[in-house]
C-alpha positions in Angstrom: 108.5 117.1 97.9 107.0 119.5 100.6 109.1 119.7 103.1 106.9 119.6 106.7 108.4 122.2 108.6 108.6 122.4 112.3 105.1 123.8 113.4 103.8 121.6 110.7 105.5 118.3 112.4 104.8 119.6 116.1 100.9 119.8 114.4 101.0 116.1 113.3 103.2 114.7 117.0 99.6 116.8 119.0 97.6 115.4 116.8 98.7 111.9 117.4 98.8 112.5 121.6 95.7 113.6 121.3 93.9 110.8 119.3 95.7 108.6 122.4 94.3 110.2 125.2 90.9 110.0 123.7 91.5 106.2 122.9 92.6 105.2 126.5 89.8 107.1 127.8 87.4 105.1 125.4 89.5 102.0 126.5 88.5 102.7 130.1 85.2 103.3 129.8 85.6 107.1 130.7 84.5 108.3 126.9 81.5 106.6 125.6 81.7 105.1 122.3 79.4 107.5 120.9 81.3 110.0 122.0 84.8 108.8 120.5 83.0 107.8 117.1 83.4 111.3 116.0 86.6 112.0 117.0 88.4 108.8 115.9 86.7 108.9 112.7 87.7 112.5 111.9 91.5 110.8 112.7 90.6 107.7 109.9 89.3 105.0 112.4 86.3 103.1 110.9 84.7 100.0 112.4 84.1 97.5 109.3 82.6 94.5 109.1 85.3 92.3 111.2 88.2 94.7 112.2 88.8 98.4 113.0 89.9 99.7 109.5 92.5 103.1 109.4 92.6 105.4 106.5 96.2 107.3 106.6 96.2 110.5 104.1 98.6 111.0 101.4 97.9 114.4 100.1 98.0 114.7 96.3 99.4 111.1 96.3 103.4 111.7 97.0 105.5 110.0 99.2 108.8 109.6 100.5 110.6 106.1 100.3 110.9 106.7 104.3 107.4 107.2 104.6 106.3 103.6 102.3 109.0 101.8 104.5 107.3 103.3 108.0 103.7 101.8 106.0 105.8 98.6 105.7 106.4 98.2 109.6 103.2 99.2 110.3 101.6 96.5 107.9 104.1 93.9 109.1 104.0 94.6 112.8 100.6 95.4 113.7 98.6 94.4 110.3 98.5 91.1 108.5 101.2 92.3 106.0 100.0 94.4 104.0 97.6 97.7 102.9 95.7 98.8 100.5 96.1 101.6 97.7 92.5 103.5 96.9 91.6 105.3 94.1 91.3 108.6 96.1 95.7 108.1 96.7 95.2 107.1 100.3 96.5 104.1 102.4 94.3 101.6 103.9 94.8 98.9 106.3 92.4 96.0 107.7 92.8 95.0 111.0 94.5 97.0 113.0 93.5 96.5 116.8 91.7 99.3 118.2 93.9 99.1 121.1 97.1 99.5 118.8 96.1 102.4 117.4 97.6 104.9 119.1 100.9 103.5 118.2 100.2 103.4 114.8 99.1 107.1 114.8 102.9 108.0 116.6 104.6 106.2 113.8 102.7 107.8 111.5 103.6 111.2 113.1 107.8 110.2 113.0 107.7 110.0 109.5 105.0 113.3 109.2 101.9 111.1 108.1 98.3 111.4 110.1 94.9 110.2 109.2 93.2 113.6 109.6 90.2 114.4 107.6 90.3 111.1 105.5 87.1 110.7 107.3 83.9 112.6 108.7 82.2 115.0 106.7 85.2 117.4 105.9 87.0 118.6 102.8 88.8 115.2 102.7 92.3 114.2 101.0 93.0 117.0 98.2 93.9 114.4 95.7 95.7 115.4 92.0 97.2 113.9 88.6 100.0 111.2 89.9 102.0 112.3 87.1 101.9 116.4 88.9 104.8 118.2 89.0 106.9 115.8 86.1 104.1 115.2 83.6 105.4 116.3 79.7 101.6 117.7 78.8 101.7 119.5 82.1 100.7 123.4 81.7 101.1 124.3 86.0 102.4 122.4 88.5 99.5 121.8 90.4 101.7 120.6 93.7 102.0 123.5 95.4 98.1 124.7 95.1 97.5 121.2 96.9 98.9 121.8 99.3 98.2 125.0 100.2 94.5 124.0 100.0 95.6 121.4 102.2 96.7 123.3 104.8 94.1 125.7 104.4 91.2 123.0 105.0 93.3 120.9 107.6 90.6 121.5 110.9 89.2 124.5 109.5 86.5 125.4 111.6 83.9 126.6 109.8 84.0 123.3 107.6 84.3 120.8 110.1 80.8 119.5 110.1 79.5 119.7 107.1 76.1 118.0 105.4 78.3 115.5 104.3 81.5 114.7 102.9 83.6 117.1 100.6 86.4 115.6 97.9 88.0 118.4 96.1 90.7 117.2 92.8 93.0 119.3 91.3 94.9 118.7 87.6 97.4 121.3 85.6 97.5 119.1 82.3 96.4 118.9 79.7 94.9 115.2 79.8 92.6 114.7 82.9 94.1 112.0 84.8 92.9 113.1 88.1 89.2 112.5 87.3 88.3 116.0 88.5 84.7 115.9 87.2 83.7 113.4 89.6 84.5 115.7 92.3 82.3 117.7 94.9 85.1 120.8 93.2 87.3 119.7 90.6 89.7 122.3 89.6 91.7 122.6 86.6 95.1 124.9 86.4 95.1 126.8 83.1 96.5 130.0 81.9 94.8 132.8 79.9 95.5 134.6 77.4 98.0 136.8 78.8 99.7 133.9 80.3 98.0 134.4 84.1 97.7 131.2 85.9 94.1 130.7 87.2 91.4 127.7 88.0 88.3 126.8 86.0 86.4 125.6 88.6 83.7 122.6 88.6 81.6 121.7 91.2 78.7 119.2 92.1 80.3 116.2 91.0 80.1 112.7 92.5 79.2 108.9 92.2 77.3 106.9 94.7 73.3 106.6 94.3 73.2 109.8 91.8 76.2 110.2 89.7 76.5 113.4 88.2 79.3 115.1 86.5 80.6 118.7 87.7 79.7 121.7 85.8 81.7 124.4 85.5 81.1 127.2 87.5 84.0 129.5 87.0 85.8 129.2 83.8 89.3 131.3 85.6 89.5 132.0 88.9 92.9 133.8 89.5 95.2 131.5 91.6 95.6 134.0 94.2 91.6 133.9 95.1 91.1 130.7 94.4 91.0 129.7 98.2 88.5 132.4 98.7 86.3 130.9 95.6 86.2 127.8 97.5 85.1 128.9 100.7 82.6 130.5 98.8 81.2 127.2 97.5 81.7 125.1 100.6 79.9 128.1 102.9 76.6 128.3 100.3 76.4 124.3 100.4 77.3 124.5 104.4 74.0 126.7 104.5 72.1 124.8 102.7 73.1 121.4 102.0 70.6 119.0 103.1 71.0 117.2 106.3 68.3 115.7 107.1 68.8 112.8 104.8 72.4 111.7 104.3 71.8 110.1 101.0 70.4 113.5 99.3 73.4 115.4 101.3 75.7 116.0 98.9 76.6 118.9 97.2 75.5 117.7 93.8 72.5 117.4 95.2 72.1 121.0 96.0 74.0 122.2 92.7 70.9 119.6 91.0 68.1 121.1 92.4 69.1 124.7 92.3 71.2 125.0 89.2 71.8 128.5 88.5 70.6 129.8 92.1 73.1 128.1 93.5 75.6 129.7 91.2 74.6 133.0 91.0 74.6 132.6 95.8 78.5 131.5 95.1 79.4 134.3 92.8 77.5 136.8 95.0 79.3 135.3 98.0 82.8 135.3 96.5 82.4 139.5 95.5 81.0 139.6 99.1 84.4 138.1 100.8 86.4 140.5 98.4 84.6 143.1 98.9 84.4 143.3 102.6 88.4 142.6 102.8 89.7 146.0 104.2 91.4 143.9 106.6 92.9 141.6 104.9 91.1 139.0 106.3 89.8 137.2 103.3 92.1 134.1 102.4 93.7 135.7 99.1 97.0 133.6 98.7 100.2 136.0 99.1 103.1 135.7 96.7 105.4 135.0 99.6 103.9 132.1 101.1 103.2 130.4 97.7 107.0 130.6 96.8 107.6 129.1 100.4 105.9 126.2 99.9 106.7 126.0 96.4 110.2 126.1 96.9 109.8 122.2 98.0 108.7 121.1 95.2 111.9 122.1 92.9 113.3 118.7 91.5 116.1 117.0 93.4 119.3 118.3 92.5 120.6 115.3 90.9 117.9 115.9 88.0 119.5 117.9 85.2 118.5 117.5 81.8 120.4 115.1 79.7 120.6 113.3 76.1 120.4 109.5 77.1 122.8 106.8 76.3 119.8 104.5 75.8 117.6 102.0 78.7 120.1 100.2 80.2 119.0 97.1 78.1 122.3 95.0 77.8 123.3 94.1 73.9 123.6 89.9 75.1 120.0 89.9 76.4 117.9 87.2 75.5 115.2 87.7 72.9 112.6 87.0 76.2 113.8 89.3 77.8 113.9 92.0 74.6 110.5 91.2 74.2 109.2 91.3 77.6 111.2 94.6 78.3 109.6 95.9 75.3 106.3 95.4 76.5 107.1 97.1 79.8 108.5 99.6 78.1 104.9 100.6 75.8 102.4 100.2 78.7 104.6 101.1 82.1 107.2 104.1 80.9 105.6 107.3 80.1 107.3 110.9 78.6 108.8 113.3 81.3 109.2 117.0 81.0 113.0 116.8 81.8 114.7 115.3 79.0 116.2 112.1 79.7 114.2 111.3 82.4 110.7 109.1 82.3 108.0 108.4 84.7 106.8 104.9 85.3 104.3 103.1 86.6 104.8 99.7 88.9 101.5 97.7 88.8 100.0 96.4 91.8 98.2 94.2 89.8 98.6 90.2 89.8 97.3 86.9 90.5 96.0 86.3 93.9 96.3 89.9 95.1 93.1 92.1 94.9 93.6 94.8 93.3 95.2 98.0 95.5 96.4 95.4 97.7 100.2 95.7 98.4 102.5 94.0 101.2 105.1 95.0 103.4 108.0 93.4 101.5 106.8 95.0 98.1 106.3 98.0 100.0 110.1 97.7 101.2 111.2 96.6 97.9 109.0 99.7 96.1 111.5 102.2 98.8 114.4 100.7 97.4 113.5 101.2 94.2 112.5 104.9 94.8 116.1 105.5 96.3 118.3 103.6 93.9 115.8 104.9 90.9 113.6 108.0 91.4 115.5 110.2 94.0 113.4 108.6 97.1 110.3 109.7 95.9 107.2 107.8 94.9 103.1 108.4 94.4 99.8 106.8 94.6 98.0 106.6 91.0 94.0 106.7 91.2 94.1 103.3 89.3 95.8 102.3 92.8 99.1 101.5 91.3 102.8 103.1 92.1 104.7 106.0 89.9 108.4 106.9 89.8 108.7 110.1 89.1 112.5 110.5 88.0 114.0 107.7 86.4 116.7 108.2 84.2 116.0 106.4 80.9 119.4 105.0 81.1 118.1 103.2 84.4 115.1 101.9 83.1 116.3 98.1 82.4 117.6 98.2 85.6 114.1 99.0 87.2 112.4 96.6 84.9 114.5 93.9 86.3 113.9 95.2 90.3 110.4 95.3 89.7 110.5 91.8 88.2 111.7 90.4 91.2 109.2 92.0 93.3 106.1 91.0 91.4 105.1 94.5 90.3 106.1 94.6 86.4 102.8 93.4 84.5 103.3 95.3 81.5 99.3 95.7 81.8 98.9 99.8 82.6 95.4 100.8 81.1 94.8 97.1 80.3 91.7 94.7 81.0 93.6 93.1 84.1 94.6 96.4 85.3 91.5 97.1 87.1 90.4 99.1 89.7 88.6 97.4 92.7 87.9 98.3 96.2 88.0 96.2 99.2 83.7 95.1 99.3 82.4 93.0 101.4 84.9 90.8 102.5 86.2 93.7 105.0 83.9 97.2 104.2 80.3 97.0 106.1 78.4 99.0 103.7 79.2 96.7 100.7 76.3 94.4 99.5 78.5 92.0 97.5 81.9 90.9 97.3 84.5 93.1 95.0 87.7 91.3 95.2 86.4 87.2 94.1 85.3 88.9 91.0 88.2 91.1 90.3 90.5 88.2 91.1 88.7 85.8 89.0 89.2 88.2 85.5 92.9 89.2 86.5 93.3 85.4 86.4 91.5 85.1 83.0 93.0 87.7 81.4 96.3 86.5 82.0 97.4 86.6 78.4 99.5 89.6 77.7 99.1 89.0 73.5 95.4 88.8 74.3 95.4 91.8 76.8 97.3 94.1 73.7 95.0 92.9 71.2 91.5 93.8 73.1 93.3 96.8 74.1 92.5 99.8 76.6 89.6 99.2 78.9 89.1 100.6 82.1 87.2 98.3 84.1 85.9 98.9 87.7 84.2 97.4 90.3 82.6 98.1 93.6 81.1 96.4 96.2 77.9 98.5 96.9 76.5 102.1 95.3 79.1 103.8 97.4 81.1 103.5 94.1 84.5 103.5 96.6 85.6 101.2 93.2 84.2 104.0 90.7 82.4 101.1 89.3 80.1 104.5 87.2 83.7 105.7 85.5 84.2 102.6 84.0 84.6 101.9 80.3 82.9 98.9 82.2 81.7 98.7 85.9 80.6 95.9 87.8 78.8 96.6 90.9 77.9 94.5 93.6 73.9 94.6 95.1 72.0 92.5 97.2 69.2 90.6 96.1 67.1 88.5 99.2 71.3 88.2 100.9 72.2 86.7 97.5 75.4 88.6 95.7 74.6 90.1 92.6 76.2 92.7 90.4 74.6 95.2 87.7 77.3 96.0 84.6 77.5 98.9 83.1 79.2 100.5 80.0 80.3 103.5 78.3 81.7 104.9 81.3 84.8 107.5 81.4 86.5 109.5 84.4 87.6 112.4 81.7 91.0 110.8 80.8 93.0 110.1 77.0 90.9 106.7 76.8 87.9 108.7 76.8 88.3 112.6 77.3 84.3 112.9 78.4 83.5 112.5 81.8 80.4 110.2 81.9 78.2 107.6 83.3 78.3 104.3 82.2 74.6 102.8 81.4 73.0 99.9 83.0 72.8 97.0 80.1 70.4 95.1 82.0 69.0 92.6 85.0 72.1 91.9 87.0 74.4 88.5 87.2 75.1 85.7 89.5 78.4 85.9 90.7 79.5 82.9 89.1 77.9 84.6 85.5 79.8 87.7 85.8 82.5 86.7 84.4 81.7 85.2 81.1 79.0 88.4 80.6 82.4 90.3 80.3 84.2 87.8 77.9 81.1 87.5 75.9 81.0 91.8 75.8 84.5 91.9 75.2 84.1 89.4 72.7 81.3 91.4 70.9 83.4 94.2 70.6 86.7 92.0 69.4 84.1 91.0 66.4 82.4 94.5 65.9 85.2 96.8 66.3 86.3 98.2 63.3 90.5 99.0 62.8 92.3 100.5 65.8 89.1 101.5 67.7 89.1 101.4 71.3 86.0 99.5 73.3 84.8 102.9 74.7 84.4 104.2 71.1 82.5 101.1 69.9 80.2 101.4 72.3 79.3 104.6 71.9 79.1 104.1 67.8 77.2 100.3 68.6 74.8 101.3 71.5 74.3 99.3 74.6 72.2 96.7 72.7 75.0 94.5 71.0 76.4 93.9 74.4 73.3 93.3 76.4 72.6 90.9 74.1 75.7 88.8 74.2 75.8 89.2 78.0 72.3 87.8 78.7 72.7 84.8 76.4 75.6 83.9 79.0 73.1 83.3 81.8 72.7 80.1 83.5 70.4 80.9 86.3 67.0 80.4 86.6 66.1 82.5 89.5 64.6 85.7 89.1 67.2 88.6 88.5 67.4 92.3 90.4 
């Protein structure tokens, strides 16, 4: 892991003073609220519908056991015991008094964590591939590009205030499981023919009201300007991204409506910076200061390469537990580059729990698991579950049987019930409908593991409103919540992808018709799934039969599920 050094934790500790001096003024009256909206907002304070909600970064999704037990405390002591994973690899929490927060932000600080820029419209969280760094199809470590970009958009002033707000994702495999396209600049790390490492660069991706997939603008963009490329892009959309209306701020907006103007103004403005560099000013990346903060990212000592003894799995264990370990073992455990070693995924996923939704003693018990099984270090997947990132395959029965105990070994990764959900209206005051009744209400149906394995992969997501914070367009199916005369309703939607092995296309899912009642939703799905279950034909995966069936099939089976009468949206 990166290792903060000391200007970087002196930073994070003025920071944190800061955002109390400008609370206790608020507090008093001395700062309106007006006033302190920005400025807690650009340290991860919203306002939702019944609490003050916090947002705490984690860049490119890794952590350090210490850190997940500091989010523990914090959940336990000044939360009601627990947080929330989101799909972008932050931490959420609830309800969090306003009043506590500064607290909150100095624990945060001891353990080198902040809230800056998961808010405001900034270059937000640089999120990447959970797998970076230990991935067996990786091509470039992506780690230390992250965070390099990280520290070169932390408060940079130029970009502080920009039309709106700016995601950035960045992958170095060769399967896409950071979901670049859906970024405002998704970058991929490849090399070229002569083995030079370099970025094809998307941009003017996004969900929300319009969702549009990135384009490529640069197909290799060597890693040494690739920080100037971007400032590039974010200074033509700074000039002239809309901001006069906030829903047609975007950049994909701009990218939309100017197409190849807007490329050409980037291109033009990227020789520009180069060429005007006699002083080095521009932000080329030096070799020096990418092998500094590379150099904490080399793999814990205790990693060596090894031929395994085999996973731990005692010869006098029961055939239950054979079986279930098995099943763990197909969906959970995934290939490593270091041999010997596997990555694997705890699912956050059960009955009763919304999805993301993690408490403070599986938080402590996730730690422990890091230390005694992945060298303390841990990260935050985009289907808002936990990865292990160095687990000896001799360990791994071991694990299974730790991660048992502490509810988070569904052997469901890239299942039905492994869904991705956001937090809607029961906390988020944008949302127009409930996300978390109807996510429960599946995970509870789709309990069956033979049944799960049988229907196979399906990503399903669901969000509360056409925020898509649940990335309810990405889905193989989405559900998403609207409001019809303060009634809940939710739209489905199929054939949707976020560019990953399940379906290597980044696309929108279509509408299949009038939305549901929220007590219809759920058999709509069972009556798609069960379409496909009938119509698929061999192996074939849901998100290839509906692209070989069409939407109608579905929409058909679906609507003959309805049992209201009222008029639909």
């Amino acid at each position: 892991m990166y290792q903060y050094t000391d200007f970087d934790k002196h930073f994070v500790r003025q920071r944190a003073a800061q955002f109390r001096d400008q609370l206790e003024r608020n507090l008093a009256g001395k700062l309106g609220d007006d006033e302190f909206r920005p400025l807690r907002l650009q340290n991860g304070w919203y306002i939702q519908r019944h609490a003050p909600m916090l947002r705490v970064a984690v860049p490119y999704g890794e952590l350090s056991s210490a850190q997940v037990r500091q989010l523990a405390r914090i959940a336990r002591e000044f939360d009601r015991g627990y947080a929330h994973f989101t799909t972008r690899q932050n931490v959420q929490y609830n309800w969090i008094p306003l009043p506590k927060a500064a607290e909150v932000m100095d624990l945060l600080a001891e353990v080198n964590m902040h809230g800056i820029q998961t808010s405001g419209n900034c270059i937000r969280n640089i999120t990447a591939d959970a797998k970076v760094g230990v991935a067996a199809d990786e091509i470039v470590d992506a780690r230390p590009y992250a965070e390099v970009l990280r520290q070169w958009s932390t408060l940079h002033p130029e970009f502080a205030f920009l039309p709106r707000k700016f995601k950035i994702a960045i992958s170095g495999a060769k399967e896409d499981r950071a979901a670049v396209a859906w970024h405002d600049i998704g970058l991929h790390l490849v090399k070229n023919d002569a083995g030079e490492v370099g970025f094809t660069v998307l941009v003017g991706g996004g969900m929300g009201r319009t969702p549009i997939t990135g384009t490529v603008i640069n197909a290799f963009v060597p890693w040494q300007q690739i920080l100037v490329y971007i400032e590039a892009i974010v200074r033509v959309y700074n000039r002239y991204g809309r901001r006069d209306n906030m829903y047609k701020a975007r950049i994909k907006i701009l990218v939309k409506a100017e197409g190849q103007k807007f490329f050409d103004q980037v291109n033009e403005e990227f020789k520009n910076i180069l060429e005007r560099d006699v002083d080095g000013a521009a932000h080329i990346i030096p070799q020096a200061e990418f092998d500094r903060v590379n150099a904490g990212f080399a793999y814990p000592a205790s990693v060596q390469a090894h031929v395994p003894t085999g996973n731990g799995l005692p010869a006098d264990a029961s055939d239950a537990d054979k079986k279930q370990f098995s099943k763990w073992l197909e969906r959970n455990v995934e290939g490593h580059k270091v041999q010997g070693y596997q990555c694997v995924q705890l699912s956050v996923k059960r009955v009763g729990q919304a999805p993301g939704d993690v408490t403070d003693t599986q938080m402590e018990a996730v730690a422990d698991m890091a230390d005694r099984f992945s060298c303390g270090e841990l990260r935050v997947t985009h289907d808002q579950n936990v990865l292990l990132p160095f687990v000896r395959e001799e360990d791994l029965y071991a694990l299974w049987q730790a991660a048992k105990a502490a509810t988070l070994a569904s052997p469901n990764i890239g299942l039905l019930s492994d869904m991705i959900a956001c937090p809607g209206g029961d906390f988020c005051a944008l949302a127009n409908a409930r996300s978390i009744p109807i996510a429960n209400a599946l995970i509870e149906r789709y309990q069956d593991l033979d049944e799960l394995y049988d229907i196979g992969e399906i990503d399903l997501h669901i969000s509360g409103c056409i925020n898509s914070c649940g990335h309810h367009h990405s889905g193989h199916i989405g559900i998403l919540g609207v409001d019809k005369d303060g009634t809940e309703w939710y739209q489905i939607t199929l054939g949707g992808s976020d560019g990953s092995a399940h379906a290597p296309a980044a696309v929108a899912g279509k509408v299949i018709g009038p939305s549901f009642a929220a007590d219809e939703v759920q058999d709509a799905i069972e009556a798609i799934i069960e379409t496909y279950q009938a119509q698929r034909q061999g192996s074939e995966k849901f998100v290839d039969a509906v692209k070989r069936l069409g939407l109608e099939p579905f929409k058909a089976a679906a609507n003959a599920t309805r049992r209201s009468t009222a008029k639909t949206a």
